[in-house]
Structure formats: C-alpha cells, structure tokens
N, C-alpha and C positions, 0 to 999 in steps of 0.2 A: 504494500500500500504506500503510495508516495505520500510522504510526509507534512510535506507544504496543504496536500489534499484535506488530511488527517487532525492539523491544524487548524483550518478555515471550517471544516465540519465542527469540531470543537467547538470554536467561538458563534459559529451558528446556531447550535445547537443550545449554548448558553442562553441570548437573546433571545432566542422562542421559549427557552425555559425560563426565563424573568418574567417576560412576557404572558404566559401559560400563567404564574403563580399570582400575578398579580391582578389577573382578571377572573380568578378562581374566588381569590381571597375577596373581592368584592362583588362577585356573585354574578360577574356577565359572561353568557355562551363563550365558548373556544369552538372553533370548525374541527372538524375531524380530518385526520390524518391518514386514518385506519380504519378499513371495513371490512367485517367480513359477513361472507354471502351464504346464505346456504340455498344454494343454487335448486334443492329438491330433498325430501326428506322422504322419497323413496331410498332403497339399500338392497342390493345381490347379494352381501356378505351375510355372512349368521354366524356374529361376533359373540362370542362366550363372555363378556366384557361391555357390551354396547346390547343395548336393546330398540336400537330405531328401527331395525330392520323387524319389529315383529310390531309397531306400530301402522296405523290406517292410514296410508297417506293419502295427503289435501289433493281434491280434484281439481283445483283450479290454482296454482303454481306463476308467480310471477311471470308475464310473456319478456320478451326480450325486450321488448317495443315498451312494456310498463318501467321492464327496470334501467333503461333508459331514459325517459323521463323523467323520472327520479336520481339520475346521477348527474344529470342535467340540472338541477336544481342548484342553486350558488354555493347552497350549503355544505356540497360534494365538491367544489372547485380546488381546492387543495390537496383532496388525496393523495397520498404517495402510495397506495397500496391495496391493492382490494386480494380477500383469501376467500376462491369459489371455491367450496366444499360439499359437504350434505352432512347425512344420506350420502350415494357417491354418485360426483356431480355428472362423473358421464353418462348417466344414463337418464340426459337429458338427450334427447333429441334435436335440440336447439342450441346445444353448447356452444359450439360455436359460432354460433351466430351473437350469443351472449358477450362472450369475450372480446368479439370482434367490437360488437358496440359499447366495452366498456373500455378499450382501446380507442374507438374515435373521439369519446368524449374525452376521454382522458390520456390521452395520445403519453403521456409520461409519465404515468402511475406503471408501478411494478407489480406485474399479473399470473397470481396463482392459482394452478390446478391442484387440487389433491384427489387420490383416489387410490383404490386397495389394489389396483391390478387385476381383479380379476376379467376383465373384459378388455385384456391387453393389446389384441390389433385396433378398436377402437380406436382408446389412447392414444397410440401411434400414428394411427391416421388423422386423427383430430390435432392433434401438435405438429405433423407433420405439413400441414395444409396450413397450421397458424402459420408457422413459419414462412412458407413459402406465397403467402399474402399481406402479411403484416410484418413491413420490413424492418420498421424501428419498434415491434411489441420488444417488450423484457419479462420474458415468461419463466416463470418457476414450477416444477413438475413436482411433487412432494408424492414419496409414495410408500405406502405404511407397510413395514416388515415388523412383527414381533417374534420371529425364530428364523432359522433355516430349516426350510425342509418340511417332513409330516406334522412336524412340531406347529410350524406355524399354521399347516390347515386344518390342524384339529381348533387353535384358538379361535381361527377364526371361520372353523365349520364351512368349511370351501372345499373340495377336495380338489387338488393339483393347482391349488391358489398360489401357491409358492414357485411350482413352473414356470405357473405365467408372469409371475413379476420377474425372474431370472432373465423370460425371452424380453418382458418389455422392456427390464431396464437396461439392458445390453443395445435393445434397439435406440433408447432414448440416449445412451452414451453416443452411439453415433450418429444422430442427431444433431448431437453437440458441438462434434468433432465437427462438423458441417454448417452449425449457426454459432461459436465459442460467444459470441458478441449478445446473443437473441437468449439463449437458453440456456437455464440452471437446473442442476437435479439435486434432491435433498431424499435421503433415507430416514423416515421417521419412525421410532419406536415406544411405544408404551408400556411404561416398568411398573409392573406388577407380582402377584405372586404368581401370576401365567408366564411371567415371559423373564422371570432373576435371573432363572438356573443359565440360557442363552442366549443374555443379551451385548455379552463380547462376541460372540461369532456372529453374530449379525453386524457388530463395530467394525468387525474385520473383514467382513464382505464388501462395507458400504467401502471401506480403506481398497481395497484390492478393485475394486470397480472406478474410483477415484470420485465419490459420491460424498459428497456432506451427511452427516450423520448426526439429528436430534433426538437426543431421550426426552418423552415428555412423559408429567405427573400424570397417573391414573386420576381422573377429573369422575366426580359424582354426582349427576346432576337432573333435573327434569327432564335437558335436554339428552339425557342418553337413556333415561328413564333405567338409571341403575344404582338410583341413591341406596337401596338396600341391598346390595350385593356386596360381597365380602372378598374381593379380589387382593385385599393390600392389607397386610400386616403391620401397624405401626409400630410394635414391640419387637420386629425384626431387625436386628444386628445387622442381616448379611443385605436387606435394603438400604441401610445406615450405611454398610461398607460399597455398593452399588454405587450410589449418590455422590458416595466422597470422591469415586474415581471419575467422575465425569469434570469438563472442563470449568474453571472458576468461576463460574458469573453471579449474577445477584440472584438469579433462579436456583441456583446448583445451595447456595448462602442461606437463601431462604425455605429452600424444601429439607436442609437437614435438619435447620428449627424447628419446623413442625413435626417431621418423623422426635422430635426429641420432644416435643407438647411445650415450646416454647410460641410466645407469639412470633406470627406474620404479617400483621398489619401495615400496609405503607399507603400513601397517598395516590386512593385509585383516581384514572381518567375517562373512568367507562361511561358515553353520555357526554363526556370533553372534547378528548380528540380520537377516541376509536368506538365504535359501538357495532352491533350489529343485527344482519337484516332477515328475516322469514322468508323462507319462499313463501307465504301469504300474505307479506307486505307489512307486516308489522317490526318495527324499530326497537329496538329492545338492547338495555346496555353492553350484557355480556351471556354467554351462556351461561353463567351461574345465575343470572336471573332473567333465564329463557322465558318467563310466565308474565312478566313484569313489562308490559309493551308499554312505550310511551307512545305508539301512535301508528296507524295505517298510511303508509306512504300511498295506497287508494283511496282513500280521503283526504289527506290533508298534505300539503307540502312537505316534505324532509324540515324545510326553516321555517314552517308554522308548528310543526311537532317540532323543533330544536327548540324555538322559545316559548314555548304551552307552560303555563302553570303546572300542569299535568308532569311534563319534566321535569321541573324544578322540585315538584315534591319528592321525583322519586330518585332525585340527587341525594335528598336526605337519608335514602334507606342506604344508599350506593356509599356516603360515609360513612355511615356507620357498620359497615361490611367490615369483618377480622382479616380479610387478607386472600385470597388463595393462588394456586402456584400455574394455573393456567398461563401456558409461554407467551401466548400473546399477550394477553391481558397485564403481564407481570414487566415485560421487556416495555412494553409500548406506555405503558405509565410510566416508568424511569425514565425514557425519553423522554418524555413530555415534562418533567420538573426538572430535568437534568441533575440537581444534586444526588438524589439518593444514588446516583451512576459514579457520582462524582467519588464519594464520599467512599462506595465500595472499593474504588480504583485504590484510595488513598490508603485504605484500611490492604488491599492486598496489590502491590503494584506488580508483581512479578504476572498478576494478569492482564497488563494495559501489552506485555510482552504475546501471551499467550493470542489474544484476543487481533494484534495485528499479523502473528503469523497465519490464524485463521481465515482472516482476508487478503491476504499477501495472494 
C-alpha cells in the first residue's frame, strides 16, 4: 500500500470522523456509507446453523426498477458500498440486472456478491458477463466455506456443495487473473462448534488459492431465525484459543471479551452511516434488529424514512444496544468515529504492520 495513499486516507478518515461525532452528538442524520441488501430471502442451502432456508419467502421481492429508485434517492448518494446477499442472492433471476443498476447509479461504490456456491456455473456466468459489460464495476465475490470436503456438506446439508465451490472458485481465480483491476475474491467462514475442529484447513485452502480469508462471529438472530440454537460454546477454551489466532483487529479484540463475558459495547452507527434493506422494502438498522423497520422505501423516500421521528426513536433502542461482533456492523462503526480505530492501533501497533501487509 503506498504510503502517501495511507496517509491522506488517515487524515480523511479523521475529518468525516469529527464530523460523524459531532452531528451525532447533536442529534442531526449522517448519510450512509454502507448498505447492505438482501437481495431475496429465498435459500438452496439447508444450513445446520441458519434457518432462512426453511422460512416462506415474500412473493413480491424488491424489482430492480424499485431498488433503483431508491438508491436514486440523495440519501444513497455517498455510498461507498452496497453487500447483495440473502437468502443466496443468485437465485434471483434478475441479478444482474440489479447490480448493473446499482452500478449506474452509483458508478463508484464497491459491489458485493455473496453466495454458498452451490449453483456455481450460474455464478460464473453472472460475474463473468459483469465483467465483461461493466468496465469500471469493483466487484467482490464473497463465498462461504465452513470445512473442506463432506464436512462442509453435511453443515451445510448440500451434498457435493463443496465440489462446487472448489470448480467455482478456481473459475473465479481466473476471472481475476483476466479482470486483476474489476474483481476480488474473499473466502468466508463461520466459527462455531460446527466448523472449530477445521477451520485452519479451510485458512489454508483460501492461502493456497490466493483468496482472502474472513472468520466471522456465529451471529443469532430473527434474521437467521436461530436465536435458540446452540451452535457456540462460550465456556470453550479451544474457541478462546481459535479467536486468539486470527489476525489483530478491533473485531478479533472484541469477540475475545465477550467469549470471556466481558462487555462489548462501542459506539454503534447503524441508522448513521450503514443500515440495511429487505427485499420487501423495509429499512431497518442492522440484522440484529431485523424486526425493527424504520420505514418502506414503497412508501416513503429513503430521506423521508432517514428523518421520520419514527427513526429517531429507534436510534434510542440502537444506543442502548450492548454491543455485538457482526463484521460489518462492528468494522463500519469504527470507521465512522475513527477513534475507537485509532485508539486500538495505539493500544497494539504491531497491527497498523499487520493490517498494511494485508492490503499490500
């Protein structure tokens, strides 16, 4: 990472964080930065861990044409980032046509696919066609491994689910090798007591593939509809010892706290600068309060639901939130105040090291 670059992001980053805290602190909107989509809440997978795939999904799903109007909206005009998800978003029909128009609006926001693999020439074809039309997209491929092998298609009740990510991700390397400038690929995994025992040889897959590699928190919530499920040991050691070895950041900082039942608490921005959207149109801060809509982007503007009293009420509950370790939710509110980034740095510098070989 060029250093001069590294710099100016620095002092950028400051001034929107001054800025950010002091329009908090007196109680006026911030635009959002960050969205994420969930592009359909249909699901192929029959996740052992997730239960949207055994939920009823909505008959009538955001058209591309609505949620283009809607990013259309001024409110939308900053984003640096939309995360199209589900359910798994490609089994929309429309995908890309989706992407495509949240490219024209927003011709410089960086645009993510996630999805499980299992309908891997899809994929292929659908990225492959981005690319080869959308010449300045910046698209990110995100794609969920939690084992190698039978292991991961029993978690995730697929059978030969793990083939298919092997053919697709091999294809989407090169891809890469064909767009280096257009296209990223990320290996994400979910550390639970489904996936402890091997979740280095999936580290060392994503390494040998030359793939980015995230662990994220087993998240429990309406929207997975598996707040009673018992996947994650917090009196586990060998999660304690998982956690410690993954790389320094304020997430890796603050998920050993809570595996230890200390607070998490930090200053969220959900309903600030990142929020996110239903495929039925409803706005809602974070998935942790999937239920919690402040408003139908079918009714009412994105910047009539930003500044609705309705909003503002449910900013109150959003303070008063303990904290939790969702990556986006956790990384994108430390941007957005820039201290608590800062202050982690300072507390451990040998990761301001770690953090630029990352992006080198």
């Amino acid at each position: 990472m060029n250093k001069l670059y590294l710099i100016q992001r620095v002092f950028d980053r400051l001034c929107w964080g001054n800025k950010n805290l002091i329009k908090k602190i007196f109680g006026q909107p911030l635009k959002p930065k960050w969205l994420w989509f969930e592009t359909t809440d249909r699901c192929n997978s029959r996740c052992t861990h997730c239960h949207i795939w055994e939920k009823k999904p909505i008959s009538n799903p955001l058209t591309a044409e609505e949620l283009g109007r809607a990013l259309s909206d001024p409110l939308f005009s900053d984003l640096e980032n939309i995360i199209n998800s589900g359910g798994e978003a490609i089994l929309r029909e429309d995908i890309e046509e989706i992407i495509k128009t949240e490219h024209r609006i927003l011709p410089k926001a960086k645009l993510d696919l996630s999805t499980n693999g299992i309908a891997a020439e899809r994929v292929v074809q659908i990225v492959s066609s981005l690319l080869s039309t959308e010449k300045t997209i910046k698209l990110n491929v995100g794609v969920s491994v939690d084992a190698i092998g039978e292991k991961h298609n029993q978690i995730r009740g697929i059978t030969n689910n793990f083939e298919k990510i092997d053919y697709l991700l091999h294809k989407l390397t090169d891809l890469r090798e064909k767009y280096p400038d257009n296209l990223s690929l990320v290996i994400g995994l979910t550390l639970s007591n489904l996936t402890l025992s091997g979740w280095k040889e999936v580290k060392q897959y994503a390494k040998k593939l030359n793939i980015d590699f995230m662990v994220q928190w087993y998240n429990q919530s309406s929207f997975y509809d598996n707040a009673n499920d018992n996947h994650i040991n917090t009196e586990n050691n060998k999660m304690i010892e998982a956690v410690s070895d993954l790389p320094n950041t304020i997430i890796r900082e603050k998920w050993l706290k809570w595996l230890k039942h200390q607070p998490i608490k930090f200053q969220c921005f959900a309903a600030d600068t990142f929020c996110a959207l239903r495929c039925d149109g409803h706005l809602v801060p974070c998935l942790n309060l999937w239920d919690t809509s402040l408003g139908n982007v079918r009714d009412q503007s994105p910047t009539e639901i930003w500044h609705s009293a309705k909003t503002k009420e449910i900013k109150k509950i959003i303070k008063k939130c303990d904290g939790c370790l969702n990556s986006w939710g956790v990384e994108w509110s430390a941007s957005s105040s820039f201290y608590p980034r800062l202050l982690f740095y300072l507390r451990h510098p040998e990761a301001v090291a770690e953090r630029i070989k990352r992006q080198d």
